[in-house]
C-alpha positions as CSV (number, residue, x, y, z in Angstrom):
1,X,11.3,-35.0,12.5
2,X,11.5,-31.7,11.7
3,X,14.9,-30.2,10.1
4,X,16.1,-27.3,11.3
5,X,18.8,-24.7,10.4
6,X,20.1,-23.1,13.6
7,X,22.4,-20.4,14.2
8,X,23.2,-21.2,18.1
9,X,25.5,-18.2,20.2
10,X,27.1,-19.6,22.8
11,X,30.8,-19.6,24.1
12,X,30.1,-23.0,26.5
13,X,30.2,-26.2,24.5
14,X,28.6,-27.9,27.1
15,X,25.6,-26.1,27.0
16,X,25.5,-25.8,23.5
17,X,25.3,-29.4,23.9
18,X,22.7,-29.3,25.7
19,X,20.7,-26.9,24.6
20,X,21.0,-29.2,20.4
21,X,20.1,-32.1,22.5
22,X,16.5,-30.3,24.1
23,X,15.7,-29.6,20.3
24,X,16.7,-32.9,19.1
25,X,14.2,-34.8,22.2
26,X,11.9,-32.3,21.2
27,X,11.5,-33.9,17.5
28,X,14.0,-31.8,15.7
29,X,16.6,-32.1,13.5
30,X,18.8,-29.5,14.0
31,X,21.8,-28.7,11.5
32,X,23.6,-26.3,14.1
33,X,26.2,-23.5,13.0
34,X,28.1,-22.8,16.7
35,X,29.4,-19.1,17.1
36,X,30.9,-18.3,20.3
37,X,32.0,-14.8,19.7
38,X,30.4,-11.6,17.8
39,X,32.4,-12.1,14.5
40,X,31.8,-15.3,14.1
41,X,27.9,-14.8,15.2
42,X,27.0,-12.0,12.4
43,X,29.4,-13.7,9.9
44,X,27.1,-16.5,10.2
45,X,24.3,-14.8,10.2
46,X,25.6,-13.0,7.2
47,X,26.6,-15.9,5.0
48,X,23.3,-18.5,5.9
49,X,19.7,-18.9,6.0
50,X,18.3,-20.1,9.1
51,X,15.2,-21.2,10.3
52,X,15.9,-20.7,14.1
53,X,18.0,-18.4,16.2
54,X,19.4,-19.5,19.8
55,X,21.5,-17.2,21.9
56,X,22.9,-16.9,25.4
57,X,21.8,-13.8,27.0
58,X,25.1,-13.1,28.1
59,X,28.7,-13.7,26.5
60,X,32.0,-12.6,28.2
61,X,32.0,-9.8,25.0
62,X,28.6,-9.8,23.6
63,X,25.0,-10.4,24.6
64,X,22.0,-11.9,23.2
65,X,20.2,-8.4,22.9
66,X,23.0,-6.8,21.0
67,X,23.2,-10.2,18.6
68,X,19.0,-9.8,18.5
69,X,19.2,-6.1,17.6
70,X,21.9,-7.6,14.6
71,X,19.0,-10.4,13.4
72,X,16.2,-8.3,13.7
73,X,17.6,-5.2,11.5
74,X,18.7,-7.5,8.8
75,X,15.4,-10.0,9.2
76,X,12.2,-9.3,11.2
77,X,11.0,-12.6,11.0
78,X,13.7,-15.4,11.9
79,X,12.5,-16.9,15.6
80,X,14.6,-15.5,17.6
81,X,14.8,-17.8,21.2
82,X,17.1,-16.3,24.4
83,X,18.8,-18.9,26.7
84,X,19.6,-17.4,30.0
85,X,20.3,-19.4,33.4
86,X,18.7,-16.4,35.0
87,X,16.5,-14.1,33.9
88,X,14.5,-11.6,35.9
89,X,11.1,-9.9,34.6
90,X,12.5,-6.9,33.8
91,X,15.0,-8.2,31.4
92,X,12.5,-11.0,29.6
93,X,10.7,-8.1,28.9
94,X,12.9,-5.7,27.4
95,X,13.8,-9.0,25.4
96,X,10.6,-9.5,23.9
97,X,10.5,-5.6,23.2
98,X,13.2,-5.4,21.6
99,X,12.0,-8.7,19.1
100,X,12.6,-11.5,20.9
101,X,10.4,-14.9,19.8
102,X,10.7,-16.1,23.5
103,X,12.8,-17.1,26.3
104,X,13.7,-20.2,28.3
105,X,15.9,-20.8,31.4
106,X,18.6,-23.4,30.9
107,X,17.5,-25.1,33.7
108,X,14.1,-25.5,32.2
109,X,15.6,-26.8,28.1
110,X,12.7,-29.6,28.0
111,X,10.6,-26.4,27.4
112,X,13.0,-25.2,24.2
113,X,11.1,-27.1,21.6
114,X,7.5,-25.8,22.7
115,X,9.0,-22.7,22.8
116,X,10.5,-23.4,19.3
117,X,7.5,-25.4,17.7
118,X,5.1,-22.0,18.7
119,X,7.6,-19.5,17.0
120,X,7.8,-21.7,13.8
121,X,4.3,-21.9,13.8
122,X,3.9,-17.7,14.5
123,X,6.0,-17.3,11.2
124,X,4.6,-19.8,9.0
125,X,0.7,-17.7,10.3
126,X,2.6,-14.4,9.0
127,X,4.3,-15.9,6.0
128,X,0.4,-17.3,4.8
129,X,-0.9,-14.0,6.2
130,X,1.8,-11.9,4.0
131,X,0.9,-14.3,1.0
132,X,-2.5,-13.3,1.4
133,X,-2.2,-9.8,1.7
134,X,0.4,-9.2,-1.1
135,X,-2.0,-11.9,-3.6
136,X,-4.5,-10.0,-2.3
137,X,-3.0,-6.4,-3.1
138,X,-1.9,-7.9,-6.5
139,X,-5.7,-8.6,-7.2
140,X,-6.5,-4.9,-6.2
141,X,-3.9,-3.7,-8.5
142,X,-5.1,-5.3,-11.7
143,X,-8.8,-4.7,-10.6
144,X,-8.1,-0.8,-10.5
145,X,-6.0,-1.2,-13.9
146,X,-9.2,-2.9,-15.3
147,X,-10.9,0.1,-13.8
148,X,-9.0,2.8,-15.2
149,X,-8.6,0.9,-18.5
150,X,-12.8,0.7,-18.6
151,X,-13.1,4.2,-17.8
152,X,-10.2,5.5,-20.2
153,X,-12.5,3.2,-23.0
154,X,-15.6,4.3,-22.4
155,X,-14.8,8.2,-22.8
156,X,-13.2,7.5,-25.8
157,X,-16.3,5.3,-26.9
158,X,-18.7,8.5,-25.5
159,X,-16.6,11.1,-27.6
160,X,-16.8,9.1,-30.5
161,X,-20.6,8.7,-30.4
162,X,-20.9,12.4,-29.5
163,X,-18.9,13.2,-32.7
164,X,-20.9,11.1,-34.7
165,X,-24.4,12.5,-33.5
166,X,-22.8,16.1,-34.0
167,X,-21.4,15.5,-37.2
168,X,-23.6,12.9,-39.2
169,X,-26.7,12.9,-37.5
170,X,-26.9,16.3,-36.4
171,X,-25.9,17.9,-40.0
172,X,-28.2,15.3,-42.3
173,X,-31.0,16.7,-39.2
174,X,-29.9,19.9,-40.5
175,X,-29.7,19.2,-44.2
176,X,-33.4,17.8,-43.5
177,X,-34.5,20.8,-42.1
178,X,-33.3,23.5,-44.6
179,X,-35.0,21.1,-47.4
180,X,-38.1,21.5,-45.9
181,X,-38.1,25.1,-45.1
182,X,-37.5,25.8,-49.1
183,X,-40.4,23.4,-50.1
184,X,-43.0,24.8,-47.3
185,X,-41.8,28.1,-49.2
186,X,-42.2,27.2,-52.7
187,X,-46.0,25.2,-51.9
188,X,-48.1,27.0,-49.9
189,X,-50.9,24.1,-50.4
190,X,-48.8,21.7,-48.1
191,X,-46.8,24.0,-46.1
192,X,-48.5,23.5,-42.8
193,X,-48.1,20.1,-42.8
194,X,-44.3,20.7,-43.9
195,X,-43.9,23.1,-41.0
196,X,-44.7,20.4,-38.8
197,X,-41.9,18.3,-40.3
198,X,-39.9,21.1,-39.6
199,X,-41.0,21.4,-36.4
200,X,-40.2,17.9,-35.9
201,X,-37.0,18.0,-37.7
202,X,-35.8,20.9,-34.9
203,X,-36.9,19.0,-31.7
204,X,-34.8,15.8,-33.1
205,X,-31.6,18.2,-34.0
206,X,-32.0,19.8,-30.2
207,X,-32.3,16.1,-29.0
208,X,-29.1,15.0,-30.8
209,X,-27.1,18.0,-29.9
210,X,-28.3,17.1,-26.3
211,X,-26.9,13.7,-26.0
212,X,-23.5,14.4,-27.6
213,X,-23.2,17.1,-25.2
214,X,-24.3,14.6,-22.6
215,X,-21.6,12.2,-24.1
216,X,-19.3,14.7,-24.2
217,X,-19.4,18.1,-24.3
218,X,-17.2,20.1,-26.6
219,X,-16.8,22.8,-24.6
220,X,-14.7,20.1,-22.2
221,X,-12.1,19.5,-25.1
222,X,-12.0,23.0,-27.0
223,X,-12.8,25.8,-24.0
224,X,-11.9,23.9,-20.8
225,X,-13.4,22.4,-17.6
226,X,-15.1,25.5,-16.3
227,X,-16.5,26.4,-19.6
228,X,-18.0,23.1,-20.0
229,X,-19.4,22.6,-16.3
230,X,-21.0,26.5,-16.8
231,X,-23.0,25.2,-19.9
232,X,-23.9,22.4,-17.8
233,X,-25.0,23.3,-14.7
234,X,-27.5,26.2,-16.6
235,X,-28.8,23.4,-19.1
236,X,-29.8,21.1,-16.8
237,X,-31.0,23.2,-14.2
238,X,-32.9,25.5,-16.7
239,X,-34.8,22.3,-18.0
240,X,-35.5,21.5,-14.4
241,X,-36.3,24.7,-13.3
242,X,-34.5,25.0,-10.3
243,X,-31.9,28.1,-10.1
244,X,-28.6,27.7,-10.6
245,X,-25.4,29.2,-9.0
246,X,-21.9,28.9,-10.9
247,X,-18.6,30.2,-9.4
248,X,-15.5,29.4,-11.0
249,X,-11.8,31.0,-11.1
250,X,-9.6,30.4,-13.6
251,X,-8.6,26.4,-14.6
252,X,-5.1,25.6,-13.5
253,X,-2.8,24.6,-17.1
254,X,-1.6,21.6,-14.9
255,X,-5.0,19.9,-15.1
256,X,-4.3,16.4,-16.4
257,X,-7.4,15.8,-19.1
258,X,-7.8,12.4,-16.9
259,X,-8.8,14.8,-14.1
260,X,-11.1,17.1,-16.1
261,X,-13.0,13.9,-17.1
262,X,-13.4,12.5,-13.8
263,X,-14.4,16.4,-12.4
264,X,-16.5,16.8,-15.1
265,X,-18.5,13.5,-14.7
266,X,-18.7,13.6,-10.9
267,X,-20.3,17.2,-11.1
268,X,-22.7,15.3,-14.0
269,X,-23.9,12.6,-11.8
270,X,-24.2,14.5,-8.5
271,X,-26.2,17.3,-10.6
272,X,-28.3,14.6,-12.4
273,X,-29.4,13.2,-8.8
274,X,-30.6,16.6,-7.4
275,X,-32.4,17.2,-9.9
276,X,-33.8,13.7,-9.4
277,X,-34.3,13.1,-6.0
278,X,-33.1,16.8,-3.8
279,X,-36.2,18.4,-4.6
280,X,-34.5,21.4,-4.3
281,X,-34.7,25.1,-5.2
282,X,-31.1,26.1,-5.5
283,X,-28.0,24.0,-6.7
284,X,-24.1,25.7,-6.1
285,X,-21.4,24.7,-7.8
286,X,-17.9,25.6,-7.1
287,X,-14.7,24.9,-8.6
288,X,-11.6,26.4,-7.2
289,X,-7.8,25.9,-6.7
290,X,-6.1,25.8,-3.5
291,X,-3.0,24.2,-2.4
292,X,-2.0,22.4,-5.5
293,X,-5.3,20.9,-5.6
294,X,-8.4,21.6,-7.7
295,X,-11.7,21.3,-5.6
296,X,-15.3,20.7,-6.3
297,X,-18.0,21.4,-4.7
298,X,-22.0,20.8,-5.6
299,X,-24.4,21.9,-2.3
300,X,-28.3,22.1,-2.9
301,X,-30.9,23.1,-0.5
302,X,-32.8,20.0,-0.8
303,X,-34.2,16.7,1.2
304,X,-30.9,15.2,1.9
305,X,-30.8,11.4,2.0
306,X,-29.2,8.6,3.8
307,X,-26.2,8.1,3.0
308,X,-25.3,4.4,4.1
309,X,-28.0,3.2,2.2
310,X,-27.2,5.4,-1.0
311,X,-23.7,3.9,-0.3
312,X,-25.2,0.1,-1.8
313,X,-26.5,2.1,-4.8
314,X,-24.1,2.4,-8.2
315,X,-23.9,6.2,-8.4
316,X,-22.1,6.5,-5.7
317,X,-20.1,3.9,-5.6
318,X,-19.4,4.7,-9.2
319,X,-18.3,9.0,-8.3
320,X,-15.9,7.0,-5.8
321,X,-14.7,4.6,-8.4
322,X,-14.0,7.6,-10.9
323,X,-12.4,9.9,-8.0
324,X,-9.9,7.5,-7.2
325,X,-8.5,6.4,-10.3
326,X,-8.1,10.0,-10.7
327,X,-5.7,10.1,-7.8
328,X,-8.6,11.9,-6.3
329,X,-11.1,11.9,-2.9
330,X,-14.6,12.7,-2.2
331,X,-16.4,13.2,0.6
332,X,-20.3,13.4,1.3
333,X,-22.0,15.2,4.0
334,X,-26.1,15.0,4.0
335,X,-29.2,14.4,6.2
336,X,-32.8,14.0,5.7
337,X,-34.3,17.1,5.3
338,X,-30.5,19.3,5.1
339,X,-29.6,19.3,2.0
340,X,-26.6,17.9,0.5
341,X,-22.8,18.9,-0.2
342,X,-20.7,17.2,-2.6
343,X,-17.3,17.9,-1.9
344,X,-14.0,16.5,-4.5
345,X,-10.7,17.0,-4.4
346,X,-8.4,16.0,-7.2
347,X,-4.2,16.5,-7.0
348,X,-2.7,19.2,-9.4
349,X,0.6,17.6,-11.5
């Protein structure tokens, strides 16, 4: 049998009888507390646990609403079962409105433990369902601390390796090239072939300087966000050969660096993949304040693309990823043959 804890309102003892021995044929156990008035009702309530709630609908000073309005603003998930010898439609549903599990005439008790075994099995479904969806939240949680913790590693690991190519690399490349200037100077016989070690010497120092300012640009640290993006945008797009258009006001002070990096990398990929795939002519970038929030914007005048299907690719998935561990949100709007328009918005401290 099932044992039961059951908080029963009702001033008749006969048909608190009665309504004990229902439960009891219907294969439970009941350990009953008996209130017959309001005081001793919600002091009951008050001082137990139960695992079932039975109630007249109507006391000589108190009724089963008013006790169900008590249970359900101190615990929205105890069954909660009216007894009534007469009920009309109007009232069973302003019961169940109000949070009622069910009701049952007392001429009809043999259907009590149905009425019971259904509501027990209701909040056991919502207990497993709550289970799942806090585990489930918990899971989220450390997943977007992994997240964070990844990203948070990885521009440290980028700023690193863009001081070391700027420091070490970039000033031996230097060091390098200087050497062989004086020598191409001081031997004319082998100069030519020294000038194109020179030569080679400069395209390597431009190649370094261009990955630690795709690791991460100084400007970002020393001059600020807009400063940085500026550089940006006109590198890439004079390599590509597209024309660029920059508008910028001032960067707000309350721009957490975590927000600069994550505005900074979005306008990198979303650049990088119209100079890839747009085809376009023209790329805008905008980056304003408004509203106690910093917005930016990147719109070309190119092919467009699908955006469900670009939505299984990593990029985007990846601007998302970065834009929300920001505290941020992005949004996308683009069609075959319309161009595209990048739009993120990141909250100011």
């Amino acid at each position: 049998m099932t044992r039961l804890r059951v908080l029963l309102l009702e001033d008749q003892p006969a048909d608190a009888e009665l309504t004990l021995a229902a439960l009891g044929d219907g294969g439970f156990a009941c350990e009953p507390t008996v209130a017959a008035t309001r005081p001793e009702f919600e002091a009951a309530f008050r001082q137990g646990a139960y695992d079932l709630v039975v109630a007249d609908y109507r006391l000589p000073a108190y009724s089963g609403l008013e006790a169900l309005r008590y249970v359900r603003e101190r615990d929205a998930l105890v069954p909660f079962v009216l007894v009534s010898g007469a009920l009309g439609e109007e009232r069973a549903v302003e019961a169940l409105r109000a949070g009622a599990t069910d009701y049952v005439l007392k001429d009809s008790l043999a259907r009590l433990p149905t009425a019971v075994g259904r509501a027990l099995e209701e909040r056991r479904d919502h207990e497993h369902h709550v289970a799942t969806r806090r585990a489930l939240e918990i899971s989220q949680e450390r997943l977007r601390g992994l997240s964070r913790r990844l990203l948070e590693v990885q521009e440290q690991e980028r700023a690193r390796l863009a001081r070391d190519l700027h420091d070490d690399v970039g000033q031996l490349l230097t060091a390098l090239k200087i050497r062989l200037e004086s020598l191409a100077r001081d031997d004319a016989a082998v100069g030519n072939r020294l000038l194109e070690c020179i030569e080679t010497a400069q395209l390597a120092l431009e190649r370094v300087r261009q990955l630690s300012f795709a690791l991460r640009p100084a400007q970002l640290d020393d001059l600020g966000l807009a400063a940085a993006l500026r550089a940006h945008v006109q590198r890439q797009a004079g390599v590509a050969g597209i024309k660029a258009h920059f508008e910028a006001a001032e960067t707000p002070a309350d721009v957490s660096p975590e927000v600069e990096t994550a505005c900074f990398r979005v306008a990198q990929e979303a650049i990088t993949n119209v100079l890839r795939h747009a085809r376009a002519r023209n790329v805008w970038v905008r980056l304003a304040s408004a509203d106690a929030r910093l917005e930016l914007a990147v719109r070309d005048d190119g092919d467009g693309f699908d955006l469900d299907a670009a939505r299984r690719g990593l990029g985007l998935v990846g601007m998302e990823e970065r834009v929300a561990q920001a505290g941020g949100a992005l949004s996308i709007r683009t069609a075959p043959g319309q161009g595209t328009v990048l739009l993120a918005t990141f909250a100011l401290r």
